[in-house]
TORTITI-274516 format. One record per residue (C-alpha): residue in one letter; x, y, z. Coordinates in steps of 0.2 Angstrom, whole numbers, padded with zeros to 4 digits, always signed. Layout:
BEGIN
AXYZ/...
//
This chain:
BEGIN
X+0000+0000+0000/X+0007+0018-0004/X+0007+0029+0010/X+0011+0047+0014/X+0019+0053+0027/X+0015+0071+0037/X+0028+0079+0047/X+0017+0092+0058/X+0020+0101+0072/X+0021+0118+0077/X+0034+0133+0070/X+0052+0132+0075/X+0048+0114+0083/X+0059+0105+0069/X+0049+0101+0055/X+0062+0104+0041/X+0076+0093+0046/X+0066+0080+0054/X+0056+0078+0035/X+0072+0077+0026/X+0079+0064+0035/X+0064+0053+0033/X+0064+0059+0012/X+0081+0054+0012/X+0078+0037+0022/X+0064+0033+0009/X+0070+0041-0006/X+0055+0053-0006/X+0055+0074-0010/X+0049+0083+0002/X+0033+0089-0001/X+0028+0106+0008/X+0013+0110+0016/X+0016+0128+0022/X+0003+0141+0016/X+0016+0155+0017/X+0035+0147+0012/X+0024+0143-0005/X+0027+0165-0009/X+0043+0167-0020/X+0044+0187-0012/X+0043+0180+0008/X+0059+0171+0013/X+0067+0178+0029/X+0051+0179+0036/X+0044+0163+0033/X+0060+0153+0037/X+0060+0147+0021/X+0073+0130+0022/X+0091+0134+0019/X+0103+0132+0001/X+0110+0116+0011/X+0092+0110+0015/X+0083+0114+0000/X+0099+0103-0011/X+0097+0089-0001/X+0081+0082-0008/X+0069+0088-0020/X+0057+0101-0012/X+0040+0105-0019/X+0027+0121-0016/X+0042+0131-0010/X+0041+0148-0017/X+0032+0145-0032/X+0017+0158-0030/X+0017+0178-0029/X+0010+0187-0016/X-0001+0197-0028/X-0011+0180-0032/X-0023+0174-0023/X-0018+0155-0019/X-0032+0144-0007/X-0033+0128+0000/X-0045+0122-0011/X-0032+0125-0025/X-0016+0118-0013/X-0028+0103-0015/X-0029+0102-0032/X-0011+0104-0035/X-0004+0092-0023/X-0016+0079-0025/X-0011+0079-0044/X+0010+0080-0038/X+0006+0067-0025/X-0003+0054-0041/X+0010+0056-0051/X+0023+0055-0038/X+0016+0038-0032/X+0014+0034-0052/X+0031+0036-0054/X+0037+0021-0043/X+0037+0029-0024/X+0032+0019-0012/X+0032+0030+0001/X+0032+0051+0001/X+0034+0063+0014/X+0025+0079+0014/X+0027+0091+0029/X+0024+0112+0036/X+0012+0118+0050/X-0003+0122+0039/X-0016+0112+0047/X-0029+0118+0033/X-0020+0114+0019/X-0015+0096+0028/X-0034+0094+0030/X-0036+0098+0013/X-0026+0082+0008/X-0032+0069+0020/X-0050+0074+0019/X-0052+0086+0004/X-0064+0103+0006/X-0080+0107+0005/X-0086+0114-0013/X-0085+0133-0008/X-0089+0147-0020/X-0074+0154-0029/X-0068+0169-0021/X-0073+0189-0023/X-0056+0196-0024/X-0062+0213-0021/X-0072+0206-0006/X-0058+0199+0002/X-0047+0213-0001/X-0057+0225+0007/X-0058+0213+0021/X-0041+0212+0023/X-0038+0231+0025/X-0051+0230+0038/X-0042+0214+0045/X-0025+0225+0044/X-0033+0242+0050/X-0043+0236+0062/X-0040+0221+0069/X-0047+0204+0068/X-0061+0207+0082/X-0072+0218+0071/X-0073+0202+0060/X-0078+0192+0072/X-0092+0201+0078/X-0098+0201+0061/X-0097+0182+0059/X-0103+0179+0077/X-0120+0191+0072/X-0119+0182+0053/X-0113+0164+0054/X-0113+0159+0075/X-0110+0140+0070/X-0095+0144+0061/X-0089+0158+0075/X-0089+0143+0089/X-0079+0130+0078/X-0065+0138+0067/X-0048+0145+0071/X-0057+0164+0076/X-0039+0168+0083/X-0033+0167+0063/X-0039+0182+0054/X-0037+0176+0037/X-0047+0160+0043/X-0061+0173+0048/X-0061+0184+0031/X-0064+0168+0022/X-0078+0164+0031/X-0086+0180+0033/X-0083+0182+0013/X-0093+0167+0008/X-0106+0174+0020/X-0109+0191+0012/X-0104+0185-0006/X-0118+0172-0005/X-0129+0177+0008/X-0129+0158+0016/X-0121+0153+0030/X-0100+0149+0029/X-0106+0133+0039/X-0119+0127+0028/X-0108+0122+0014/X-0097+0112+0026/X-0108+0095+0022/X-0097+0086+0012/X-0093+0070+0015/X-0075+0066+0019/X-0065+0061+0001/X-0056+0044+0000/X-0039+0044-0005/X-0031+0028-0014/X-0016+0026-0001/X-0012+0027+0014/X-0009+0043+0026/X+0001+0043+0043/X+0003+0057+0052/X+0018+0061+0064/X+0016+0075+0075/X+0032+0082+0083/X+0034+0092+0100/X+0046+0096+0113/X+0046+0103+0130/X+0036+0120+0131/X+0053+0131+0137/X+0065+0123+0123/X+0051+0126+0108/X+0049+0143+0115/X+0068+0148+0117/X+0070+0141+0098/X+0057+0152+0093/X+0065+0166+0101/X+0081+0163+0094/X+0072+0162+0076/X+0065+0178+0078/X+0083+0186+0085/X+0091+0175+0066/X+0079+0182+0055/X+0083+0201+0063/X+0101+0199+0058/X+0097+0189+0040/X+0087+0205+0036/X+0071+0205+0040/X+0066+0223+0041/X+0074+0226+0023/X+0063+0211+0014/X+0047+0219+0026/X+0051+0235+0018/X+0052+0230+0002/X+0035+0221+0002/X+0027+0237+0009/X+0019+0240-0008/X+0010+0223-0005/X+0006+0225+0011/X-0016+0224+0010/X-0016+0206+0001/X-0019+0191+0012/X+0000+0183+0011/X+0007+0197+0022/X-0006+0196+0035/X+0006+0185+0043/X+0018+0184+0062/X+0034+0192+0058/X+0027+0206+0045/X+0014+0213+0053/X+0023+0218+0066/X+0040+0226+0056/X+0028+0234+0047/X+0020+0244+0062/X+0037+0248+0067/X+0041+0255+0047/X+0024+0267+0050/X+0032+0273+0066/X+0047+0278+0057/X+0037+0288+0042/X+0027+0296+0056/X+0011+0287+0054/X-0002+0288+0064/X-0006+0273+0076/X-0021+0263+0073/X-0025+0252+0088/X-0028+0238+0085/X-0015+0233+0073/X-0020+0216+0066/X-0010+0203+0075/X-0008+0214+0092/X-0016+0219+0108/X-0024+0234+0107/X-0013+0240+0122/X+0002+0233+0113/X+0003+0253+0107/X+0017+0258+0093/X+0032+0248+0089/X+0044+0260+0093/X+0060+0250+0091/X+0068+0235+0083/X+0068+0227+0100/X+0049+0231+0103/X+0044+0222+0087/X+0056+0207+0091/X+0048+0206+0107/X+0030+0205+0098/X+0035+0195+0084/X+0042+0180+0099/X+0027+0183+0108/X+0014+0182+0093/X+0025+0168+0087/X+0023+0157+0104/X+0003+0161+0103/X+0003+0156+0084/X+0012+0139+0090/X+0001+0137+0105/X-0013+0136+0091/X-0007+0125+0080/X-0004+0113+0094/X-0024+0119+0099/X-0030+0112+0081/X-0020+0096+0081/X-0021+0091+0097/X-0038+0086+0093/X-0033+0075+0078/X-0032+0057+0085/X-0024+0048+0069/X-0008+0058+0074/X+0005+0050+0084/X+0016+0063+0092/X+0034+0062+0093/X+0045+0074+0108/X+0058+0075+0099/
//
């Protein structure tokens, strides 16, 4: 029986090395599922793997889209399943896929709902609100739209909540009442190995991280992806918060909330204060991810 094998877990814990050295064990590329290494223009920010990582084994869906295109999980769907066929066609017996995207892993092992297509211009304008105001406005508007959907998604993930509150005001139904499809079958086999470690030591390694990608450059690469700022790529840990600092420095004005901090959180006067918001906003994003998964009993976690 084919299989595939998903390295999850949450940022910084060790997803990348860990996955290569089960490609390599089984002859297998490395298949990614991360809904934001995928964009060619976001590397320092994203923790895109290394030169030496990336020549290792074959990596796919790394970098290959552009910020200014709108890519989903319905169409991450599409094209892995399609890699993964071929893939298996060609002779693997076993690949590994792996990346912290729980919606796009769940697109693979159980497929998605048939959703409308998107309204760009919809979810553009709300993802300024999402970036100008914060993600709580939304949420009040799916709670008063769409309560189902408000109790059982991610409500923390703002771009989670624009989707849903755009399929809501494009169509005038329920996000929650198009979620009735049946799980899809898939002709091999899928294992999923989830991998932790010890609270402290994952959140010291996402500190250092954050301190790493700081000295590779992050404020440049921000900087220069200022022009896209409003599209739903850069809504994103790591950006959000470089870019509040880059306002500060042209002398905009503060909005609270910005999208992504506490609306005491105030501006991000310094370097240091948005490297201290990007580690805490990072531990919360892990803490999350770990939130989503931990309710997933297929996946056998690994402390690793």
């Amino acid at each position: 029986m084919k299989r595939l094998l998903i390295v999850l877990g949450p940022t910084a814990v060790g997803k990348t090395d860990y996955s290569i050295e089960l490609a390599l064990k089984y002859g297998s590329p490395v298949i990614s599922c991360d809904s934001r290494q995928i964009y060619r223009e976001m590397t320092i920010g994203t923790a895109v793997p290394s030169a030496s990582q990336l020549s290792a084994v074959k990596h796919y869906f790394i970098q290959t889209e552009s910020v200014t295109e709108l890519y989903t999980a319905g169409k991450y769907e599409l094209d892995a399943m399609a890699l993964i066929n071929r893939l298996f066609g060609e002779g693997h017996e076993t690949l590994v896929m792996a990346g912290g995207s729980g919606f796009y892993i769940d697109a693979v092992c159980n497929g998605l709902d048939d959703f409308p297509p998107a309204d760009l211009q919809l979810r553009e304008s709300l993802t300024r609100r999402l970036a100008e105001e914060g993600v709580e406005s939304l949420r009040l508007d799916l709670k008063r739209l769409d309560p189902e959907s408000y109790s059982s998604i991610d409500i923390a993930n703002g771009q989670r909540v624009v989707r849903a509150l755009e399929v809501c005001l494009m169509t005038g139904r329920k996000f929650s009442s198009f979620k009735t499809s049946p799980q899809k079958k898939r002709d091999f086999a899928i294992e999923k190995i989830g991998l932790t470690r010890p609270r402290d030591v994952l959140y010291g390694r996402i500190d250092r991280r954050v301190l790493q990608m700081i000295d590779g450059g992050l404020v440049d690469e921000a900087r220069s992806l200022l022009p896209y700022r409003g599209y739903a790529a850069l809504q994103t840990v790591g950006y959000k918060e470089i870019f509040a600092y880059l306002d500060f420095c042209a002398g905009k004005e503060y909005r609270a909330p910005v999208s992504g901090q506490h609306k005491n959180d105030g501006p991000v006067t310094s370097v240091d204060r948005a490297i201290e918001l990007i580690q805490r906003n990072t531990r919360h994003y892990a803490k999350r991810q770990l939130s989503y998964w931990r309710r997933d009993r297929d996946i056998a976690w690994r402390e690793i």
